[in-house]
C-alpha positions as CSV (number, residue, x, y, z in Angstrom):
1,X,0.0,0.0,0.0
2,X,1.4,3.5,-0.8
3,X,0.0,7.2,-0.9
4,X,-0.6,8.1,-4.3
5,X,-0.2,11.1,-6.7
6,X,-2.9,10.2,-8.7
7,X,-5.6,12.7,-9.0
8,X,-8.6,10.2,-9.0
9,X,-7.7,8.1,-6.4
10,X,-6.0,8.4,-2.9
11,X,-4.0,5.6,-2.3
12,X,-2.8,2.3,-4.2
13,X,-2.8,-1.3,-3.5
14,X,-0.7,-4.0,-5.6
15,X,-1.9,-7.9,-4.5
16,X,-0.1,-8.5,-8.3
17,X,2.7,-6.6,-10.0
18,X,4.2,-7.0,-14.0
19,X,2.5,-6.9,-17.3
20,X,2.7,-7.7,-20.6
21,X,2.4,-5.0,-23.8
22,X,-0.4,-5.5,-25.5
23,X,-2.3,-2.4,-27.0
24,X,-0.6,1.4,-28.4
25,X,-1.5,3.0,-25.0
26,X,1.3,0.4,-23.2
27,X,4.6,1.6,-25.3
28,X,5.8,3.7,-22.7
29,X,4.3,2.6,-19.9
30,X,4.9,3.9,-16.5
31,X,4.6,0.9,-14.4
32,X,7.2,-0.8,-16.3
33,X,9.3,2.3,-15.9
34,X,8.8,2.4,-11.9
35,X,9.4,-1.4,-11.6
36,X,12.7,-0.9,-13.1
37,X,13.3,1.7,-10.8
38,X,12.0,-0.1,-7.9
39,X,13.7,-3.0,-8.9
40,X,17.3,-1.4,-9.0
41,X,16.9,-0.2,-5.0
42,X,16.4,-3.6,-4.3
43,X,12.6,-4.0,-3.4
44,X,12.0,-7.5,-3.1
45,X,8.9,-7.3,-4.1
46,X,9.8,-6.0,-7.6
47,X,12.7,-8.5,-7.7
48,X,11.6,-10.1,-11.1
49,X,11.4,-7.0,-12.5
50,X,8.2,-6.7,-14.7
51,X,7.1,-10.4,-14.5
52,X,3.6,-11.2,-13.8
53,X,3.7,-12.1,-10.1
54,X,1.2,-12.4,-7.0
55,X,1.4,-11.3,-4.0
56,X,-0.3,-13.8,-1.2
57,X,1.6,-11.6,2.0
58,X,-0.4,-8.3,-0.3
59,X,-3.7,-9.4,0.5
60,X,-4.5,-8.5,4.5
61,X,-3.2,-5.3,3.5
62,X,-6.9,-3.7,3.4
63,X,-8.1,-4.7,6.7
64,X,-5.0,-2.7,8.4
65,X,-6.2,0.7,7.2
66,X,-8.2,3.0,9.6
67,X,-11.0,4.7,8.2
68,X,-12.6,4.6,4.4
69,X,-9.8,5.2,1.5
70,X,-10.5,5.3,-2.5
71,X,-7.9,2.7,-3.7
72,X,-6.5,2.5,-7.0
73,X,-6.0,-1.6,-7.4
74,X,-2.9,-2.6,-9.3
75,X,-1.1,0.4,-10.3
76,X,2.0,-1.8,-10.9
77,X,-0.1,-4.4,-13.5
78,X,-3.5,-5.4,-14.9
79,X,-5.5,-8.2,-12.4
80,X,-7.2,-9.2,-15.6
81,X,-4.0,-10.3,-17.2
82,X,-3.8,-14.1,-18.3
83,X,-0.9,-15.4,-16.3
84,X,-3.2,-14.5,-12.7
85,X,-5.3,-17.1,-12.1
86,X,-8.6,-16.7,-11.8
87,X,-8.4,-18.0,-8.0
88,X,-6.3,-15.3,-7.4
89,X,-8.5,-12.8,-8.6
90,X,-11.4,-14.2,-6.8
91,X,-9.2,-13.8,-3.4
92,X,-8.4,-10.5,-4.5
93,X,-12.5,-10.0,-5.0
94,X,-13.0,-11.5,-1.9
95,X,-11.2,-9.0,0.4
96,X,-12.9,-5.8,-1.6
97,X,-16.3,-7.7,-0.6
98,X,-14.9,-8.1,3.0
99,X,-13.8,-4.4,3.2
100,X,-17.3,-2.5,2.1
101,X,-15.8,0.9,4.1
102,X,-13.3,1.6,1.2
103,X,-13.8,2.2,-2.7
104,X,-11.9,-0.2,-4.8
105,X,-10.8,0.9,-8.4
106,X,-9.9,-1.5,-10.9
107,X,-8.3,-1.3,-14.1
108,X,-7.7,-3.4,-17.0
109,X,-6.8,-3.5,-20.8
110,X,-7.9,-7.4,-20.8
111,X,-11.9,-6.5,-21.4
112,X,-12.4,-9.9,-22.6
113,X,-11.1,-11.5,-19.6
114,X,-12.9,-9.4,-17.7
115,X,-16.2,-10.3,-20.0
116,X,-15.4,-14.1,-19.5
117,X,-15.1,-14.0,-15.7
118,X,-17.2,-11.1,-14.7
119,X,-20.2,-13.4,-13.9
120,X,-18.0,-15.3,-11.4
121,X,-17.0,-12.7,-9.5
122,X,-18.8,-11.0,-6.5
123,X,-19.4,-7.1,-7.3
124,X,-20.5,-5.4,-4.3
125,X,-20.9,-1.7,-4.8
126,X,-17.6,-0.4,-3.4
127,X,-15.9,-2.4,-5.8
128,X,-15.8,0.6,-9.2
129,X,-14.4,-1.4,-12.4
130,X,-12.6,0.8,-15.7
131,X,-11.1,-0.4,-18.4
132,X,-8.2,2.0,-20.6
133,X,-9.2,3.3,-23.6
134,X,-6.7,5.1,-25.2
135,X,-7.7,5.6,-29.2
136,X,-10.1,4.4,-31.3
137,X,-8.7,0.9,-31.9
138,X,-10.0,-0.5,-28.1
139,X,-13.5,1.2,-28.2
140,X,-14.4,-2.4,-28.1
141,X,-13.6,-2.6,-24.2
142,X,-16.0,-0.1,-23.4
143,X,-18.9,-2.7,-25.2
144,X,-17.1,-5.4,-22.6
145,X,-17.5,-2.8,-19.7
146,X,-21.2,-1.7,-20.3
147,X,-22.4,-5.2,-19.9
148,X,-20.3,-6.8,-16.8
149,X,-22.4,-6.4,-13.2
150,X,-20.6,-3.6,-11.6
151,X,-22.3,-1.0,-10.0
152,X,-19.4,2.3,-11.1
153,X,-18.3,1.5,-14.3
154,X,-15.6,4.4,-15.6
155,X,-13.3,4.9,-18.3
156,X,-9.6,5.9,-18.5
157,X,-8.6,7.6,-21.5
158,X,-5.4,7.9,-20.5
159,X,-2.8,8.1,-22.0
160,X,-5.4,10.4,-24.8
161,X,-3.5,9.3,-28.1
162,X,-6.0,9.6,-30.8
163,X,-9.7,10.8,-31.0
164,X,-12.7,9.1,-29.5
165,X,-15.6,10.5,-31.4
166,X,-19.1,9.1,-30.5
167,X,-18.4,6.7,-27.7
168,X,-21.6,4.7,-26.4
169,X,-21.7,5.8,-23.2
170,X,-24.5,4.1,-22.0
171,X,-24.0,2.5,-18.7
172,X,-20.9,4.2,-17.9
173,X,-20.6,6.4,-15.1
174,X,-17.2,8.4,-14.6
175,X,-14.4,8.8,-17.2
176,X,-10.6,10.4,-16.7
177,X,-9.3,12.0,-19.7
178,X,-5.4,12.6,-19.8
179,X,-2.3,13.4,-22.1
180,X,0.9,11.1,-22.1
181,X,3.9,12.3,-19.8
182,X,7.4,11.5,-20.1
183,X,10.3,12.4,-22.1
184,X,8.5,10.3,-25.5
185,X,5.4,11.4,-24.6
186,X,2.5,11.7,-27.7
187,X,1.0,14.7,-28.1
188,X,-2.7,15.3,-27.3
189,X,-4.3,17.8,-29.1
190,X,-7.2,20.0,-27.3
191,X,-9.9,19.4,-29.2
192,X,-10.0,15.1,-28.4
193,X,-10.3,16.3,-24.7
194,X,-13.4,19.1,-25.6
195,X,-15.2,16.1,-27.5
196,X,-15.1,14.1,-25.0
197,X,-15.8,16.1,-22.4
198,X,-19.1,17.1,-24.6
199,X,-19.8,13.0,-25.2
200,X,-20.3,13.3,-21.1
201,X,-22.3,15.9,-20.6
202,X,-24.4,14.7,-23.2
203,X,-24.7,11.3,-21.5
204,X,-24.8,13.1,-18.1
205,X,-21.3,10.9,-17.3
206,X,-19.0,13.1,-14.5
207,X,-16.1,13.9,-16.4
208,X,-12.3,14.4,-14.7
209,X,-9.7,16.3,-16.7
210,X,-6.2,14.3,-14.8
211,X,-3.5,16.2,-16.9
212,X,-2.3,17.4,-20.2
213,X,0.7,15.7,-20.3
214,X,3.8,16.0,-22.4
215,X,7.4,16.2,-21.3
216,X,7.1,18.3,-18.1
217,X,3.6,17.7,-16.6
218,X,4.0,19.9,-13.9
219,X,4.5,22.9,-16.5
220,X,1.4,21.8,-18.0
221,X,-0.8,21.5,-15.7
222,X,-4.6,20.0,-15.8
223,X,-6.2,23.4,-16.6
224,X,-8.8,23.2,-19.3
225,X,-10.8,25.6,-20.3
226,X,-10.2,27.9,-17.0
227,X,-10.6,25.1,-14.9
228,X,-10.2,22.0,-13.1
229,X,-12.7,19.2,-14.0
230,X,-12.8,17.2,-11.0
231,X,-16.0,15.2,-11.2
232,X,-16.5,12.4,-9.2
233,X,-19.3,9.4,-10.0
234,X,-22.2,10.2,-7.4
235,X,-21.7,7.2,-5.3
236,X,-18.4,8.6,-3.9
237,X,-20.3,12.1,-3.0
238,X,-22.5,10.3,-1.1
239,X,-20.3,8.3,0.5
């Protein structure tokens, strides 16, 4: 468990680690990069570098914390990927379910995994599931999402690489909109972010503007338009 940077969430919670490449948004991904990082200073944890691994010690972390927290699951890998067994990911499910006080965010590229086990898999409310949607190529998760029986459903278009003109938003609750960072970083251009922002008020989906990216995000900033769009989905402001 660690304190997190992350705009949309508070803290994050990694009962797996390591990934595997498999759509344009992953090229330079951050996780990876961090691993490597985390990896070099000797964490043992990260000792197989990027290698899909789980973590059984990981799991009581959630009934340690005091309080309610918003928890990003997985920052360091997708619980949807192929090499974690579906037990694992029903443990995982199982201490969300056993923890109702805090909000559980999961996200995955692997939307057909997700599709294929979804019905398995116990979704009380606190548990809010995303998957990334980076260009127009992977609309296709967002038809997986709609269908599967969580209550939050979101989107993260992040990193923004291309335009996502008329998304079916239907079903979907909450999506995070933000530019690549890093020294490579793709440019976003303004006018993806204004679109989808518009697809969302349309479809009455709260909309959160994370960052514009590029290779100094601090410089940048997450202004847009005059503002911060920090909108949350409704079940965390009632929370």
């Amino acid at each position: 468990m660690a304190q997190s940077s992350i705009e949309w969430t508070e803290m994050t919670w990694n009962p797996t680690t390591g990934c595997t490449k498999i759509s344009a948004g992953c090229k330079y991904c951050y996780a990876e990069v961090m691993t490597k990082r985390l990896q070099a200073m000797g964490i043992e944890k990260y000792a197989d570098g990027f290698a899909v691994k789980t973590h059984e010690e990981s799991l009581h972390i959630p009934y340690t914390w005091k309080g309610s927290k918003v928890v990003f699951v997985n920052s360091m890998s997708d619980l949807f990927h192929p090499e974690i067994p579906y037990e694992f990911i029903q443990r995982v499910f199982e201490v969300m379910n056993d923890t109702p006080q805090h909000i559980y965010q999961v996200l995955t590229k692997r939307s057909e995994r997700l599709k294929e086990l979804h019905h398995l898999l116990s979704w009380t409310s606190n548990i809010w599931m995303g998957v990334s949607v980076e260009n127009e190529k992977v609309l296709h998760r967002i038809n997986d999402l709609r269908f599967i029986n969580a209550e939050t459903k979101f989107l993260s278009c992040e990193p923004l690489i291309g335009p996502l003109e008329n998304m079916n938003l239907q079903n979907i609750n909450w999506v995070i909109v933000g530019g690549e960072s890093g020294r490579k970083a793709r440019p976003m251009q303004e006018w993806w972010v204004w679109d989808i922002h518009q697809q969302c008020v349309d479809n009455e989906v709260a909309f959160f503007f994370k960052q514009w990216g590029g290779t100094n995000k601090k410089k940048t900033g997450r202004i847009l338009g005059g503002r911060t769009y920090d909108e949350m989905p409704l079940k965390i402001v009632a929370a």
